[in-house]
N, C-alpha and C positions, 0 to 999 in steps of 0.2 A: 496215412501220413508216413513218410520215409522214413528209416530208421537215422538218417543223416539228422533232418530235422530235428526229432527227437534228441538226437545227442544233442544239439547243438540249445538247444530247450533248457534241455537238463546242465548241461555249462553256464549257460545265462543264468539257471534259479542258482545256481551252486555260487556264483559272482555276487549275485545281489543278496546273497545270503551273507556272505564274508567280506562285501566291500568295506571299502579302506574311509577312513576321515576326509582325505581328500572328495574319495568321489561323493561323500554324504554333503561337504562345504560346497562343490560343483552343483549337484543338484537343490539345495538348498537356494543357490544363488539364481539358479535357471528359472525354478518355480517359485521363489516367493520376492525376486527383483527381476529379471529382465521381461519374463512373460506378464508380471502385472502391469511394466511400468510401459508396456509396450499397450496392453488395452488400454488402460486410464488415456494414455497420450489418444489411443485412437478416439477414445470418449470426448475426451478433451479439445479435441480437433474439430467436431461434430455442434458442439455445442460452443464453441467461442464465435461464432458469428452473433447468435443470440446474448453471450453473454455482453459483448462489447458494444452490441448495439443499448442496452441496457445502459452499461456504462456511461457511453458516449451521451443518452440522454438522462441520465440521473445528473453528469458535470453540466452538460447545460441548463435544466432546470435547475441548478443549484447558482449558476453562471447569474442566470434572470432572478430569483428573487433576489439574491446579494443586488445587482444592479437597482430591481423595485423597492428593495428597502434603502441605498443611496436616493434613487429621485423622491424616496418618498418624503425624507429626511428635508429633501429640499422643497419641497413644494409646500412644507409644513413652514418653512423659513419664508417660504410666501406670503402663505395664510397670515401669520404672526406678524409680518408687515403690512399687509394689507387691514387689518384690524389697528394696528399702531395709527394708520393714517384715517381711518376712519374715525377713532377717537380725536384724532387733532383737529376734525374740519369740526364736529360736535363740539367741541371745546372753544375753537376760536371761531367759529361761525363766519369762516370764508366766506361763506356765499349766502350770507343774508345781511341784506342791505347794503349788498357790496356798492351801487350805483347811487344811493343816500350819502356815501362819506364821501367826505371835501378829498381833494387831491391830495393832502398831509399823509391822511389817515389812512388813505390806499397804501401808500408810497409803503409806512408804517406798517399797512397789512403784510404786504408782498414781502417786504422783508421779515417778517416776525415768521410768517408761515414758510417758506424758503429756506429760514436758517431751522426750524423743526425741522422738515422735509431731506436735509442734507443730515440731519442728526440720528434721523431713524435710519438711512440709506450708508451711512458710515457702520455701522452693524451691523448689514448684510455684503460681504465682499462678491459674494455671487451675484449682486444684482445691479446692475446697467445705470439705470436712474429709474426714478417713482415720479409721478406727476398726480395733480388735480385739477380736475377743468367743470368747472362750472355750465349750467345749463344758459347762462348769461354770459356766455363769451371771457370767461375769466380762468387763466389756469397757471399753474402754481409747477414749480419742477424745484429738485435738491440740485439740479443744475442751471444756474442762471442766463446761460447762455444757450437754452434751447430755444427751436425756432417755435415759437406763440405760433403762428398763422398754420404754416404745415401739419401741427400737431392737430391743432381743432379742425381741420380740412380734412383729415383720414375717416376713408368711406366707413370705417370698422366701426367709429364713434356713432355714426349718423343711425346706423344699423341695430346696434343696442340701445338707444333712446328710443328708437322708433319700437322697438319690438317688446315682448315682456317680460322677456326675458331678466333679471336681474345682475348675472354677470356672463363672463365669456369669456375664452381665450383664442388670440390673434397665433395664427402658424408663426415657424421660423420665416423674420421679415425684412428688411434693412429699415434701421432707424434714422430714417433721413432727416427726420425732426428732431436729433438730439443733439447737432450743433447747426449755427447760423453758419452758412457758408460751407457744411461739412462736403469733403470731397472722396473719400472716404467711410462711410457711414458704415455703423456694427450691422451684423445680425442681432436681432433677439424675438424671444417670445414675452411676449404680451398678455397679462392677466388683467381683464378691468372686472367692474365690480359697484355696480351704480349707489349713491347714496343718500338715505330717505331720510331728508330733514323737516319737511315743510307737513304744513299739520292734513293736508289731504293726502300726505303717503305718496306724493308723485316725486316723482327724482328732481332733486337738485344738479347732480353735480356725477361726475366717476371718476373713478380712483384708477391709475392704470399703475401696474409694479412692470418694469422691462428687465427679465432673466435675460443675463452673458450666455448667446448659443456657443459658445469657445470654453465654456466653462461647463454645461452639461456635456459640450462633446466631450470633454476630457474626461470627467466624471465617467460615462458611460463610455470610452474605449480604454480606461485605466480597469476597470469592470471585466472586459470581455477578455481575460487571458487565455482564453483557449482560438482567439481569431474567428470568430464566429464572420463566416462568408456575405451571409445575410445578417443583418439588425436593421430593424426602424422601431422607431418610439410615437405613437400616434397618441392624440389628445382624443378625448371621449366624443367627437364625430368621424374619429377616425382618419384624420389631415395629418400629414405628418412630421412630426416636429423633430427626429433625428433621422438621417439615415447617412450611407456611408459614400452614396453621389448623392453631393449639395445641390444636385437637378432634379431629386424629386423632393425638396420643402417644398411644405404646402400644398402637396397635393393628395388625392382623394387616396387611400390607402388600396379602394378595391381599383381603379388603374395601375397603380405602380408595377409595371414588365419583370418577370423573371423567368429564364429561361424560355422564352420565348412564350410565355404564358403572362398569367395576372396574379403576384402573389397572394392575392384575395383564396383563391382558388385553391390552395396549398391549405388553407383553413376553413373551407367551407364544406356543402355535402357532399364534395366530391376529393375528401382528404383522405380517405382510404385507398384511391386509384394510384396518389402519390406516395402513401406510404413505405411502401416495398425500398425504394430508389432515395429517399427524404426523409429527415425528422423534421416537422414544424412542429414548436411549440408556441404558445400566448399565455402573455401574463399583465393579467389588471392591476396596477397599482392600487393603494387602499385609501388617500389621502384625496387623488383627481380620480376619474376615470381615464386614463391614461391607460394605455397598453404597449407590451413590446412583443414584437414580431421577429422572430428568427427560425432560417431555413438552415437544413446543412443537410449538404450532399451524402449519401452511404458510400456514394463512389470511392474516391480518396480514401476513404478511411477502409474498407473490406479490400481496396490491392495492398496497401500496404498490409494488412493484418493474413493476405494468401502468402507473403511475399516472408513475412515473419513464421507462418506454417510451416512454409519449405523447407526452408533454413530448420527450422527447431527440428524437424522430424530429421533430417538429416544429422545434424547433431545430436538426437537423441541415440540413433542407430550408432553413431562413431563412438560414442563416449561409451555405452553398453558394451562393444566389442572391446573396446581399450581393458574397461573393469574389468572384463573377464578372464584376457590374457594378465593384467596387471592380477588379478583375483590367482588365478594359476599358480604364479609366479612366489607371489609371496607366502602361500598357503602352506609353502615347504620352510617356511622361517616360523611357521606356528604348527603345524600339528606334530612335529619334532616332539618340542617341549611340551605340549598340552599332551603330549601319548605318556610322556615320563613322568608329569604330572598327577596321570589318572593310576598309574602306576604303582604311586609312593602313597597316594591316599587310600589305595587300596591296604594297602601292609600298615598303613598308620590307622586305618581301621579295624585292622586283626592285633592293635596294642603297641606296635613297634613306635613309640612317642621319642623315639632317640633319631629317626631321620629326617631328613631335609631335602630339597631340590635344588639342585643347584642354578646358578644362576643366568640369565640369557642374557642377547643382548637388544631385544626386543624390548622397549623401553615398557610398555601394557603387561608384556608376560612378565619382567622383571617385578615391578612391581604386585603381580598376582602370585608371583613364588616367593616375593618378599612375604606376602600378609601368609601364604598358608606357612610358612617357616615358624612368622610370628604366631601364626594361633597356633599351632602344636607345640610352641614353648609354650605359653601361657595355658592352654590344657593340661601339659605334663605339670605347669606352677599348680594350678586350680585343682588339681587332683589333689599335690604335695600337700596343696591348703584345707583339702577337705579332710585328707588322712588327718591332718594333725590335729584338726578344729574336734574331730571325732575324740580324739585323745583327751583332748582339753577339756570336752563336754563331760567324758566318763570319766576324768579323773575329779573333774569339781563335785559331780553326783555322789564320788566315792568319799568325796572329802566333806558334803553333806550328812554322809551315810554313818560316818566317821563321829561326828559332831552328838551324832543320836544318842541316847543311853537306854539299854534295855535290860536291865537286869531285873529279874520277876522279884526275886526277891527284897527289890526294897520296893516294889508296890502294896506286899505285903507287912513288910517294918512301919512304910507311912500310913497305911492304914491301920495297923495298932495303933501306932503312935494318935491318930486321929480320933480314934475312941478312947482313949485312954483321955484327950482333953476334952472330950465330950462329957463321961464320966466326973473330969474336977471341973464341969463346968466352965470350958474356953473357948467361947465360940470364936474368937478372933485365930485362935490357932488351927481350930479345926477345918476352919474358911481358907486357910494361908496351906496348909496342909492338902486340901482337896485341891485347889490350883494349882498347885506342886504337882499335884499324880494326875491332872489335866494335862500340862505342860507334857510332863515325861510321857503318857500317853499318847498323844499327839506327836511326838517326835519318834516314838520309837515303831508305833503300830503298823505301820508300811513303807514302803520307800518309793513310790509314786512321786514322780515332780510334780503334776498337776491335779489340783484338788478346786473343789470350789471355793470362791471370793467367801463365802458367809462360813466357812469352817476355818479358814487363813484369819477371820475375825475374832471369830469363839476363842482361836486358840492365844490371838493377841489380848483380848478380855482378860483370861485368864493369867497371860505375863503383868499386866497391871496390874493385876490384885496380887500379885508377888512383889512389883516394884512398890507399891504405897504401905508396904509392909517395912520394909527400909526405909524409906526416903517420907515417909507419912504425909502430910498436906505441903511440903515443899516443892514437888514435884506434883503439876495436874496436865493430866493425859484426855482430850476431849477427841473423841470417835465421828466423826461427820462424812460417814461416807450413804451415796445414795442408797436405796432400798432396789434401783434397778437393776444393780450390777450384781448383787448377790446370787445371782440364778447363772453367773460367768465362770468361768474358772482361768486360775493362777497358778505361778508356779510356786513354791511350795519356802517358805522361811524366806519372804522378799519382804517384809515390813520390819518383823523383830531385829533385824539386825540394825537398822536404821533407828528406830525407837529407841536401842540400848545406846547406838551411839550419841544420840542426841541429851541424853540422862547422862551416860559418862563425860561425853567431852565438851557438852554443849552448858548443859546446865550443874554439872558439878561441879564448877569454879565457883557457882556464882552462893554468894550469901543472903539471897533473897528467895521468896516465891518463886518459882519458873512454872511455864507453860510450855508443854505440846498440844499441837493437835494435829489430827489424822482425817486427811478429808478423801475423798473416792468419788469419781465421780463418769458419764462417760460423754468423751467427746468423740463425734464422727462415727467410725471404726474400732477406735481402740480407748481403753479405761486409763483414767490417769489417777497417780492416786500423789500424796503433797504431804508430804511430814515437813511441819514447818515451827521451831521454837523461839522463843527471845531470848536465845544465851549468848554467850560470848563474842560468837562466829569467830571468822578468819577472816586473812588476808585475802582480797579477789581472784588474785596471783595461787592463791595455793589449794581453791578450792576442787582442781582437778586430782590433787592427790589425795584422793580419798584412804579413809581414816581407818586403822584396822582391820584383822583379817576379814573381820565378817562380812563387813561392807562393800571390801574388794570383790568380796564372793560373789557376791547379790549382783553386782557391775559385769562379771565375766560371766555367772549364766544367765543374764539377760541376753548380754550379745549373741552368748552361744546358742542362744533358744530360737531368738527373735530377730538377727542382725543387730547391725551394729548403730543404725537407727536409733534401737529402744534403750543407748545405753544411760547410764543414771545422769542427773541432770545438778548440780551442785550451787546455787548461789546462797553468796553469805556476806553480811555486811561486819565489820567489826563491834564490839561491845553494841549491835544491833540485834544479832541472831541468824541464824540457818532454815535456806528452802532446801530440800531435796523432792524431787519430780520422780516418778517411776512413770514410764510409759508400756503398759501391754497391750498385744491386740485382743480384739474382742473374743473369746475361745469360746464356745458355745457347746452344747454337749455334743452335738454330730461331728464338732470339727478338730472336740481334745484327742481324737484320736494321731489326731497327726504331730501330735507336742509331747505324747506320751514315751 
């Protein structure tokens, strides 16, 4: 290898060692958008023949049953007339003994079943007219002016009598028997339907219903929004009752020509030959055996979909070169500021909380040198805040510490004093005396904030038997905390002060019996505990300013221990009485280390 080479090596490693933000955005943009988006497309490209063929027939079968659930809809509007007229011949017995009644009672018949006949058929707007024709030459129509002769003359009629079959449907036909004279005549399809009154079970009589062909067509091309090229709609032999040239009703569905083929062919054993180049699907109705048939070319659809490749890959190439030089371009109105950015967080890292970045006019960086401006104020606040909260915590602990009394020598004064009324026989003094040197013991013996819940107890037990020493049966203090919580730990003189105030300000107005009680108890996470008396209370309004120094204290080192969450909790009703709520977390012995 040449020594040119080599330099030239050694420049490149030395480049990519020290390259610049630009060329890291440049490459960044090369490899993780234009090269990915440039395979996906080619992926992309590859697979959308498949994909659209997919498409194109998931809309079509979706196309056909929305249509198969309309004809079905309608064919059920059939049925349900067709039953309506079957119960009216059962009912008024058209056709028996029709040639026994006098001319009146015809006259009588005709019209009585006629104006039925138009009453059922005024309920179905989809359907032409309904008829009944007797095995006896007798037939009935909701239209009075159909032609008798020509109706009972239709080969269709002669065919189902004769056969044993029970009913049948007629293709799309023109109903030349539905007026005298008509010059004009509809289409329709033709549902009959033979009906067995007589006691050997043989036909009387058939019911014909005649469906508006103008009104399934509509139905099924208000259906087909995607223009389906092929549609026929065949009856369960397969004759065909819609198609899109009114030149093949009626005819056998395996003749009907398609592309110079038999559309039969397109769904038979040889539908795989045409698949490549064709989608056919079929679909059975569920009401008739009815089916519908549609072809559709892949032709048409795969030029246009080359035609949309071109174009896309060409605009995908245009738009990438654009981004890039646009990417170029603008990459100098951003790594400016994001270099002075990394800059200042750097030194606001080594402490310097007094600087800022100034401001762009890149509307994204402005705003991202707004917020880091803003958290480095609020960092330098949140500091100020924890210095002081520090202050506050050690100055309350000191003002605790303060509170305390430990002089040895009157443990030893009270403890003469205690034998000495043991000696004259006082047991109530020397009981009030050893509580007293519980008390003072318990305040003075260490300075620990957190102690356990069942010693924060002892030492309140022991204030009681001080306070019923004054205040005697007028004052009753009742202890109701659970037995779970005592294995927890507290902070340290958070009951007493609240006890003393409920004694002082609660119940020494009053001139009756008063009650405290103290309950503890825990919920979730954390212990609650509920001094609650019947004295005087306060105003709702004034229960936030809590009452003396002690109480206040109890309020500021919760916050300061616990947040501001746990602070004291105050409701009072007047000449009612006072709750106050202490909220702690659960302190456990592995965890008092962190409160200590």
């Amino acid at each position: 290898m040449s020594k040119k080479v080599l330099n030239l090596l050694k420049s490149a490693g030395k480049y990519f060692t020290r390259r610049t933000l630009k060329f890291d955005f440049i490459m960044v943009f090369t490899f993780s958008v234009f090269i990915p988006a440039l395979v996906i497309n080619l992926y992309y490209f590859n697979k959308i023949d498949k994909y659209v063929q997919d498409k194109v027939q998931f809309y079509n079968e979706e196309i056909i049953r929305e249509l198969g659930s309309k004809l079905d809809f309608l064919l059920t509007q059939v049925d349900i007339m067709e039953k309506q007229m079957i119960s009216t011949i059962i009912y008024t017995q058209v056709f028996v003994n029709y040639s026994a009644k006098s001319p009146v009672d015809r006259v009588s018949s005709v019209d009585k079943t006629e104006a039925v006949l138009k009453n059922i058929r005024m309920g179905f707007s989809l359907i032409f007219d309904v008829y009944l024709m007797g095995n006896d030459g007798n037939a009935y129509s909701s239209n009075s002016s159909f032609n008798k002769n020509t109706l009972i003359g239709q080969e269709y009629l002669t065919k189902l009598n004769e056969s044993d079959e029970s009913q049948d449907v007629v293709p799309t036909h023109l109903a030349d028997y539905g007026i005298i004279h008509q010059t004009n005549p509809k289409y329709v399809i033709s549902f009959l339907k033979k009906t067995i009154l007589d006691v050997d079970n043989s036909s009387s009589g058939v019911v014909q219903v005649d469906l508006k062909y103008e009104e399934l067509k509509r139905i099924i091309e208000t259906a087909n929004q995607l223009e389906v090229p092929f549609l026929i709609v065949t009856d369960g032999k397969d004759r065909v009752l819609y198609a899109q040239d009114d030149s093949m009703l009626g005819q056998d569905f395996a003749k009907v020509p398609y592309k110079q083929m038999h559309a039969a062919d397109f769904f038979g054993v040889e539908k795989e030959h045409y698949s490549k180049d064709f989608i056919a699907l079929k679909h059975t109705l569920q009401v008739q055996d009815w089916n519908v048939y549609t072809i559709i070319p892949k032709e048409g659809i795969f030029h246009q979909i080359a035609t949309v490749k071109n174009v896309s890959v060409f605009v995908l190439v245009i738009s990438l070169l654009f981004s890039f030089f646009a990417f170029n371009l603008l990459s100098r109105n951003i790594i400016r500021p994001i270099t002075i950015l990394v800059r200042t967080m750097r030194k606001v890292g080594d402490g310097q909380l007094n600087l800022t970045v100034p401001s762009v006019r890149n509307r994204d960086l402005q705003i991202l040198s707004s917020s880091f401006n803003s958290m480095v104020n609020k960092i330098d606040i949140l500091m100020n805040n924890v210095i002081q909260k520090e202050k506050e915590k050690t100055r309350s602990d000191l003002l605790a510490l303060q509170a305390q009394i430990n002089p040895h020598f009157l443990y030893n004064t009270l403890n003469t004093i205690k034998w000495m009324a043991l000696m004259e026989k006082s047991e109530p003094i020397a009981n009030a005396i050893v509580s007293l040197v519980n008390v003072l013991e318990f305040s003075s013996k260490d300075s620990e904030r957190i102690i356990l819940i069942a010693e924060e107890l002892q030492f309140i037990e022991s204030y009681i038997a001080i306070l019923k020493l004054r205040y005697g049966q007028s004052v009753q203090i009742e202890i109701q905390v659970s037995a779970e919580i005592h294995q927890f730990y507290t902070l340290k003189f958070i009951l007493q002060p609240i006890i003393e105030n409920a004694v002082m300000h609660g119940l020494g107005k009053k001139n009756y019996k008063g009650l405290i009680v103290v309950k503890g108890k825990l919920v979730d996470n954390d212990v609650y505990f509920e001094i609650e008396d019947d004295g005087v209370g306060m105003i709702e309004s004034n229960t936030d300013k809590l009452t003396g120094l002690g109480i206040r204290n109890v309020d500021l080192r919760l916050q300061l221990h616990f947040g501001e969450s746990y602070a004291l909790q105050i409701f009072s009703i007047p000449n009612e009485g006072t709750r106050v709520i202490i909220k702690i977390p659960m302190i456990s012995e592995e965890a008092k280390i962190g409160y200590v």
